[in-house]
VOBA-1610 file (N, C-alpha, C; in pm, whole numbers, padded with zeros to 5 digits, always signed):
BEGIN
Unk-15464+21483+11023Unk-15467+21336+11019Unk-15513+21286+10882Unk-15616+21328+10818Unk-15678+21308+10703Unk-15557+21332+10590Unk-15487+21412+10585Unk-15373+21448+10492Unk-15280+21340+10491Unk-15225+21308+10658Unk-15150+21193+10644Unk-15181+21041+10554Unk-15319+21040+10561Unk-15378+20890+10529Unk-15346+20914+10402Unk-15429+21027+10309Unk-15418+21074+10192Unk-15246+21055+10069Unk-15081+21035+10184Unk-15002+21086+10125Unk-14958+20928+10134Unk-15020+20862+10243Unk-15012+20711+10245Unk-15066+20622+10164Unk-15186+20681+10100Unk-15294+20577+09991Unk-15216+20624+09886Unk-15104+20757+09846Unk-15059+20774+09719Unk-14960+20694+09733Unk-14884+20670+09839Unk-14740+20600+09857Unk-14789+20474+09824Unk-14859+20397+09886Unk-14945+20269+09864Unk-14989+20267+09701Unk-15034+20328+09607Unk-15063+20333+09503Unk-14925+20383+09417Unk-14820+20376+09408Unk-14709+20439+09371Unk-14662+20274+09402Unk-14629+20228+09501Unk-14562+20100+09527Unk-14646+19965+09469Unk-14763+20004+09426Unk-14882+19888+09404Unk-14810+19894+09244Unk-14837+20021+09176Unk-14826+20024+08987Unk-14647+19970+08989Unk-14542+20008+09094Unk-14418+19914+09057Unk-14419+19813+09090Unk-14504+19768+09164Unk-14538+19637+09166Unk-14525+19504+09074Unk-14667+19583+08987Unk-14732+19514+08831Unk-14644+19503+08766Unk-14575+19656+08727Unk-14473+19638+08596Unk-14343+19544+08630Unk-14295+19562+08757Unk-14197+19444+08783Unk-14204+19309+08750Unk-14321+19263+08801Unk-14399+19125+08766Unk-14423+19101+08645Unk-14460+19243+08554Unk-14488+19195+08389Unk-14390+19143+08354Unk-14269+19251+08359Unk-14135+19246+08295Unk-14095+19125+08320Unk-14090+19092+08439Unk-14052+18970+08451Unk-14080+18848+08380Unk-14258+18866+08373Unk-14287+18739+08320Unk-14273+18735+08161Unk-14297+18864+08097Unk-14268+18849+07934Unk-14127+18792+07900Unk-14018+18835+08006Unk-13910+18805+07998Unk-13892+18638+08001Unk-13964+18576+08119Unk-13942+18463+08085Unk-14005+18373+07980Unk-14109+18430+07951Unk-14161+18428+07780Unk-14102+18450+07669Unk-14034+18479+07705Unk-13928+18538+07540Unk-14006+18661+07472Unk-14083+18719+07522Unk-14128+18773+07445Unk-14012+18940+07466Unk-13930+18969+07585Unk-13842+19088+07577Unk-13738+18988+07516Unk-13651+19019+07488Unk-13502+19018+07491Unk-13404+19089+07582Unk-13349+19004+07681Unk-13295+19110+07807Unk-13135+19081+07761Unk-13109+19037+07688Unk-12916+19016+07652Unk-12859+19170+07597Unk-12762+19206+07643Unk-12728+19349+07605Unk-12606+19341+07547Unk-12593+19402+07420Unk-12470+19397+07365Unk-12350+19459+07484Unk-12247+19454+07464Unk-12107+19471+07502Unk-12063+19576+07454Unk-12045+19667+07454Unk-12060+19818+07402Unk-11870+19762+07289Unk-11795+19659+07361Unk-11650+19626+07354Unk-11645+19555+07206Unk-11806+19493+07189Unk-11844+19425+07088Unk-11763+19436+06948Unk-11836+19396+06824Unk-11761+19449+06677Unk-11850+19476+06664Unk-11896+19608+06572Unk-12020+19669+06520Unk-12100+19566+06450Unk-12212+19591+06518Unk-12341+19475+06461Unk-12319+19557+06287Unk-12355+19410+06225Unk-12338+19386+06021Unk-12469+19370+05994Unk-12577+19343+06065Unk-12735+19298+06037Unk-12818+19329+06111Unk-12910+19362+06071Unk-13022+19355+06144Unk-13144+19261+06096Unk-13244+19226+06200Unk-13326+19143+06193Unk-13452+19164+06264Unk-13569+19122+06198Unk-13670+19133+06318Unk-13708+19003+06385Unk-13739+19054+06553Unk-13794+18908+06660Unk-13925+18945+06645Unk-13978+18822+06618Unk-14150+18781+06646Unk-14211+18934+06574Unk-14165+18988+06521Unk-14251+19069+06409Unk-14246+19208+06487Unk-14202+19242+06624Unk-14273+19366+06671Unk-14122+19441+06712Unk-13974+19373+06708Unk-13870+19467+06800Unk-13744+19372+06664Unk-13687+19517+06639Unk-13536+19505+06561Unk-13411+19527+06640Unk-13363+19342+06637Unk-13244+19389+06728Unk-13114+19366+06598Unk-13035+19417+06678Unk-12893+19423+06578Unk-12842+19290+06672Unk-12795+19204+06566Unk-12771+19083+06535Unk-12585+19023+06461Unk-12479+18982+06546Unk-12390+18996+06500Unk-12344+18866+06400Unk-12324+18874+06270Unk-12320+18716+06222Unk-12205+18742+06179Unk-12172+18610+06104Unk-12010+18586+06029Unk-12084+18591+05883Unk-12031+18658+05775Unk-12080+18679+05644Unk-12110+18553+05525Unk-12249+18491+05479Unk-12233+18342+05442Unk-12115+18300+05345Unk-12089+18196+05356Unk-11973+18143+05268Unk-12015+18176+05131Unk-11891+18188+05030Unk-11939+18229+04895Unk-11979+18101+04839Unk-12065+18100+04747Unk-12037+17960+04690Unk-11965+17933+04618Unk-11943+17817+04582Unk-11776+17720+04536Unk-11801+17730+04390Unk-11846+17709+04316Unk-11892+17704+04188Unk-12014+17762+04097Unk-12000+17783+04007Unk-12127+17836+03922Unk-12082+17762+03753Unk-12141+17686+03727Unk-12192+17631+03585Unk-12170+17776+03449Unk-12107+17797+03389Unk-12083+17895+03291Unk-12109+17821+03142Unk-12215+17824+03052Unk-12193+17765+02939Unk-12175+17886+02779Unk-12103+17858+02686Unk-12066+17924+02621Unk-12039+17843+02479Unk-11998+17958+02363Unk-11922+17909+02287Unk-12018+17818+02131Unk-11988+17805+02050Unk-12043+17782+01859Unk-12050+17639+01859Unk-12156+17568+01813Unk-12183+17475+01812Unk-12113+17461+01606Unk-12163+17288+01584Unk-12097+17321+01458Unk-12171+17421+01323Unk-12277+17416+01347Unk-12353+17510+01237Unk-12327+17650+01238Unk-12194+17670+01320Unk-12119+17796+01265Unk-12078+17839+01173Unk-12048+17634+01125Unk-11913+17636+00990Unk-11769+17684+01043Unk-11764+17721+01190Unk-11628+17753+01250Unk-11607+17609+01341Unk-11457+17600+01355Unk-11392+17432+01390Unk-11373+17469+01560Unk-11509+17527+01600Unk-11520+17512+01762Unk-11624+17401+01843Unk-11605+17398+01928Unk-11728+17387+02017Unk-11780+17438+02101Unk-11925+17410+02174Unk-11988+17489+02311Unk-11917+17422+02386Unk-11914+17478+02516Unk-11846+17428+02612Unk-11909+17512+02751Unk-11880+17426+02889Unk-11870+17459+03009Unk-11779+17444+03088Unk-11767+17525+03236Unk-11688+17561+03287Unk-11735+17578+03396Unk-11663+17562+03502Unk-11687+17582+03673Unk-11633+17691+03723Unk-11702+17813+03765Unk-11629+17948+03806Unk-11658+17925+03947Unk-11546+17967+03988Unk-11533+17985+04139Unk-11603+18118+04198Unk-11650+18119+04347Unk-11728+18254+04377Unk-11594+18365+04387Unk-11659+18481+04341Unk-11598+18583+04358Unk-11521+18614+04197Unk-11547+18537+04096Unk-11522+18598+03957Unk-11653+18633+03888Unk-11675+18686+03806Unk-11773+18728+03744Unk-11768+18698+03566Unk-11874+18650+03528Unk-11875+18631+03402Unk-11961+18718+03274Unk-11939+18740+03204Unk-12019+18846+03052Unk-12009+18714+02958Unk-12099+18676+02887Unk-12094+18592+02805Unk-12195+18707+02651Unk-12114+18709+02495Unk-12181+18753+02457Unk-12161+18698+02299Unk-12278+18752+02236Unk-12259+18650+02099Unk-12319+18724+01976Unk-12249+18745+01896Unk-12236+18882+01732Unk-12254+18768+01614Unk-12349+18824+01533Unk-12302+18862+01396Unk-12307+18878+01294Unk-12225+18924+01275Unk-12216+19029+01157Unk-12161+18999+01005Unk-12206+18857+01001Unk-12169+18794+00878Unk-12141+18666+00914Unk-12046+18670+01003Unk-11987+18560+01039Unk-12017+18566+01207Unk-12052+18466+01302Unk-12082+18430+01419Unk-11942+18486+01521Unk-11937+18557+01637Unk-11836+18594+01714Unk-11915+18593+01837Unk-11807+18489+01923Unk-11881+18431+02065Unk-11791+18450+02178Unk-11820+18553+02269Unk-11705+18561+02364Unk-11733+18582+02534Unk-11645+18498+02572Unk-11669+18499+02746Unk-11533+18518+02760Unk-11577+18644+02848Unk-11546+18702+02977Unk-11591+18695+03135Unk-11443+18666+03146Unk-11415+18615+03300Unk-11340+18716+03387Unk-11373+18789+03456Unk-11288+18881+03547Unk-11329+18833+03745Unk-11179+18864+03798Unk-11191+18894+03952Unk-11101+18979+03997Unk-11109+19130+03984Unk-11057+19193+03989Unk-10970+19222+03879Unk-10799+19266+03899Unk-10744+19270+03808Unk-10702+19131+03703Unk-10767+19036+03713Unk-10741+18869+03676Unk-10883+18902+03558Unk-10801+18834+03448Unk-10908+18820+03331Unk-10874+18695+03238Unk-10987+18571+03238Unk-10971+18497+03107Unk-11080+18542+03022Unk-11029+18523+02900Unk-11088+18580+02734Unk-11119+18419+02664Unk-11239+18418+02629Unk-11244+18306+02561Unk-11358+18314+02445Unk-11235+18372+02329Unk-11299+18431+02174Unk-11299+18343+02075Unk-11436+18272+01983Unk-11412+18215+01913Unk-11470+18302+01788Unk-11383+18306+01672Unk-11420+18372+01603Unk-11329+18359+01427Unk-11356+18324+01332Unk-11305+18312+01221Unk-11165+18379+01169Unk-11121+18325+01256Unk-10939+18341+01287Unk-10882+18275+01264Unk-10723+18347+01213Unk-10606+18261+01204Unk-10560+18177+01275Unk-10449+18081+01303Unk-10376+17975+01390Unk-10295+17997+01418Unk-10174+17989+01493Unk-09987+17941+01534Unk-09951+17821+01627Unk-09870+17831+01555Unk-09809+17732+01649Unk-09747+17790+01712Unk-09734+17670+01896Unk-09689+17794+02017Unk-09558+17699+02057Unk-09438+17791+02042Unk-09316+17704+02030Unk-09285+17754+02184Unk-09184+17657+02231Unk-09140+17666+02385Unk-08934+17643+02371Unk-08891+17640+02465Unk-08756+17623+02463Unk-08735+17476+02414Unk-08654+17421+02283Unk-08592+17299+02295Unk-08696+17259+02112Unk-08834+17345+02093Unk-08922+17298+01971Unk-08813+17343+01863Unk-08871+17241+01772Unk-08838+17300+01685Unk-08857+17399+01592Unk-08721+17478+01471Unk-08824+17575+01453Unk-08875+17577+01349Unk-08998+17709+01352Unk-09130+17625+01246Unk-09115+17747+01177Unk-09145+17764+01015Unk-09183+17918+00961Unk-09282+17883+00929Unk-09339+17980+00978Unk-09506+18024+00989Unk-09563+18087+01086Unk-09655+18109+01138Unk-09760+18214+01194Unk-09733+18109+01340Unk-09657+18197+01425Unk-09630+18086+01548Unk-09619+18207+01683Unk-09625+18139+01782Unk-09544+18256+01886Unk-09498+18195+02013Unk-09399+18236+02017Unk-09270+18171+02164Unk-09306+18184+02268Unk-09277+18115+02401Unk-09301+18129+02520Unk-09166+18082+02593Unk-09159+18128+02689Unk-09064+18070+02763Unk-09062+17973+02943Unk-09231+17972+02965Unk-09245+17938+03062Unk-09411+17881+03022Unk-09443+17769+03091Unk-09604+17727+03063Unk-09658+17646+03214Unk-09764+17583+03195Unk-09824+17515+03316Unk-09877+17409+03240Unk-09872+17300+03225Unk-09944+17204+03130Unk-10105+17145+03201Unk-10188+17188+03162Unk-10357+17153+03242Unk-10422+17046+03121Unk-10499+16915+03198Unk-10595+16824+03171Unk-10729+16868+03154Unk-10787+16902+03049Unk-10928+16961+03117Unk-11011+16799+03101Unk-11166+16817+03189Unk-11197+16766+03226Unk-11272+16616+03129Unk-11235+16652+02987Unk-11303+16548+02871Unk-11157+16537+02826Unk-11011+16566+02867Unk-10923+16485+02815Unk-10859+16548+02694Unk-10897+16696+02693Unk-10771+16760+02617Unk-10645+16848+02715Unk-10546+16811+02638Unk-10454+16892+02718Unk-10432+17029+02698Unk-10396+17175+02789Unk-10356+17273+02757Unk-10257+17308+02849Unk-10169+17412+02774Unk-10111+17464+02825Unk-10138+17641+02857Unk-10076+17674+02957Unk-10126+17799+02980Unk-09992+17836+03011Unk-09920+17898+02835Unk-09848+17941+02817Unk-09755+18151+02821Unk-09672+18143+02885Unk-09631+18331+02902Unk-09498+18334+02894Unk-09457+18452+02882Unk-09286+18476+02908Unk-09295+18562+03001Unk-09187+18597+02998Unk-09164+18658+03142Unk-09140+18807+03100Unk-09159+18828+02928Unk-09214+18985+02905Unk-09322+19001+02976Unk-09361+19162+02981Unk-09491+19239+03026Unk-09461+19365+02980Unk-09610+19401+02965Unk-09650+19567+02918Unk-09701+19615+03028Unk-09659+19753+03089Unk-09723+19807+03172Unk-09725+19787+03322Unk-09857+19723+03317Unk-09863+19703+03462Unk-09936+19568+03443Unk-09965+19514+03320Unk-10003+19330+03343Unk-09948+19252+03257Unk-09970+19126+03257Unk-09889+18998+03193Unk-10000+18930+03185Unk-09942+18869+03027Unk-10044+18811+02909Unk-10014+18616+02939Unk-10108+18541+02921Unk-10084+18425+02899Unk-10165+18344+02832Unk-10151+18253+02733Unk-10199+18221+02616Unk-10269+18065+02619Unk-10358+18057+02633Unk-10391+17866+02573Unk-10364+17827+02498Unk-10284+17713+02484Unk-10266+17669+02346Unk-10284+17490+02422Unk-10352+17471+02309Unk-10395+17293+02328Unk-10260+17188+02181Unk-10296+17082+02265Unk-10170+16981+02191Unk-10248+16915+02106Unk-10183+16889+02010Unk-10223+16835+01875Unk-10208+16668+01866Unk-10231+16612+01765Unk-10216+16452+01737Unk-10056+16454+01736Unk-10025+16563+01636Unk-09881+16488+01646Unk-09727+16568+01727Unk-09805+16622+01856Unk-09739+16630+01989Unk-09706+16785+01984Unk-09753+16875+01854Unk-09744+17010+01919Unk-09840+17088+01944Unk-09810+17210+01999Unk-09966+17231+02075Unk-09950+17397+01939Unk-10102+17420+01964Unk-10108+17555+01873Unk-10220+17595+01952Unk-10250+17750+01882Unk-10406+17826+01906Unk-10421+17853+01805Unk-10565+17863+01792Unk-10639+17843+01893Unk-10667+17730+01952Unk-10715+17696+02048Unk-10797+17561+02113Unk-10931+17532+02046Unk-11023+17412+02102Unk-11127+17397+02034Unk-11218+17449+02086Unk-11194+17508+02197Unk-11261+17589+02311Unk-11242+17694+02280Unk-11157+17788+02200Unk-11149+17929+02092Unk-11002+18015+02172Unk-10988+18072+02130Unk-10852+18135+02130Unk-10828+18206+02299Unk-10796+18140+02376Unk-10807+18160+02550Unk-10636+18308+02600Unk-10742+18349+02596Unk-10601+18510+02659Unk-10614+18467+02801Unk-10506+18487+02916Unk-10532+18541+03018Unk-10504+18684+03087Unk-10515+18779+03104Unk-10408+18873+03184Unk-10453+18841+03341Unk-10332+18922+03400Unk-10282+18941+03509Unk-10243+19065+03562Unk-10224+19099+03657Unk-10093+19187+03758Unk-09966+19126+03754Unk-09902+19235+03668Unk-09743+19203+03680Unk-09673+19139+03787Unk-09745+19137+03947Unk-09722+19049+04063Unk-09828+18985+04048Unk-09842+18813+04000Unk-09955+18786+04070Unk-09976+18683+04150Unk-10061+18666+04212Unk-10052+18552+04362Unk-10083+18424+04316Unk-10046+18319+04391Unk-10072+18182+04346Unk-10216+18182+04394Unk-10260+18197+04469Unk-10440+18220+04470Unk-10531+18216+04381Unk-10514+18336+04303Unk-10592+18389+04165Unk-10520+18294+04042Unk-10385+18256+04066Unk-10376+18171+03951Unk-10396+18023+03942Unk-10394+17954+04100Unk-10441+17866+04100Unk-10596+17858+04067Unk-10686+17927+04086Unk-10808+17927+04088Unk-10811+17974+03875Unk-10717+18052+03830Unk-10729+18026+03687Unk-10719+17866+03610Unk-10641+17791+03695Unk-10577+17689+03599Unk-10724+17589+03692Unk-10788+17591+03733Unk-10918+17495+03790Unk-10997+17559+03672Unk-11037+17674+03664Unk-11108+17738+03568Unk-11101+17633+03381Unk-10990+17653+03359Unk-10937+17596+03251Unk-10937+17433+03250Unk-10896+17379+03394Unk-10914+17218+03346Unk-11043+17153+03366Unk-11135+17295+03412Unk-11295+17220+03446Unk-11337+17258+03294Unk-11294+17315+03221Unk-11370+17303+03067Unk-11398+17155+02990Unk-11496+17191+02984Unk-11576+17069+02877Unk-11649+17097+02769Unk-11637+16965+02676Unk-11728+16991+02546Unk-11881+16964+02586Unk-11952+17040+02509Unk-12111+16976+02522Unk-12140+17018+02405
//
């Protein structure tokens, strides 16, 4: 008889301790202090992790933050170069990257670099020659010039015009395109006053990356 009571006060003490912990769980739960939501095994692999209230790391599924829209780029020879440029800025879109760097070695050499991927603008000012940049229909000029056969004509943002001039040659595997800004008396040459502007490309390239070049170019300003 004594044995029986004995296997009853353990059963009784076995049902008492699931008792408690049921009741805890419960109540931290409605505390917030567990987290009872269970991922979906069907889920997309958690991208983050995070910590709750300092003591438990849960994996956390977010959407990646937006890039930002712009970044301020300033560059470029003021006049105590003695070179016929100016400083200037520019609005880069997220996802290009900029090198801005500045030499010299007698004479002042100031150059930004712009890359997003295979997409590159060059913007070199440096104690250089000129041409004039002739198109279908100009007239023709002897002297230090070079032809195009296709352009985009861009406003930048203080009211000079450029063109962002190419042909429909290519080397390799990319294609070159040239700034050339318009003059008083209606032809355009390079360099610009903004310094001698290269672009390359991918021999295919998307209106994406080139639209986002020619914003690049008409957000330039003097300062």
């Amino acid at each position: 008889m004594e044995k029986v009571f004995t296997a009853l006060g353990k059963i009784f003490i076995v049902l008492l301790i699931m008792g408690v912990v049921g009741f805890t769980g419960v109540y931290l739960s409605k505390k917030g202090y567990i987290n009872t939501k269970i991922l979906d095994n069907s889920s997309p692999t958690p991208i983050a992790t995070t910590s709750v209230s300092g003591n438990y790391n849960l994996q956390v599924l977010e959407t990646p933050l937006p890039i930002s829209q712009t970044k301020v780029v300033s560059a470029g020879l003021d006049a105590s170069s003695g070179l016929s440029f100016t400083k200037y800025q520019l609005q880069l879109p997220g996802g290009w990257i900029d090198k801005h760097t500045y030499e010299n070695p007698g004479v002042p050499v100031d150059t930004l670099l712009l890359t997003k991927g295979q997409y590159q603008i060059k913007i070199f000012q440096a104690a250089t020659g000129g041409a004039l940049c002739l198109y279908p229909g100009s007239a023709p000029f002897e002297g230090p010039s070079s032809s195009f056969d296709n352009f985009v004509e861009l406003n930048t943002t203080d009211g000079v015009t450029l063109r962002r001039s190419g042909t429909t040659a290519y080397s390799g595997t990319t294609r070159g395109f040239t700034g050339c800004q318009k003059s008083l008396d209606g032809t355009y040459q390079q360099p610009s006053t903004f310094g001698h502007i290269s672009i390359t490309t991918p021999v295919t390239y998307d209106l994406l990356n080139m639209t986002e070049i020619d914003g690049i170019l008409t957000s330039l300003k003097k300062i």
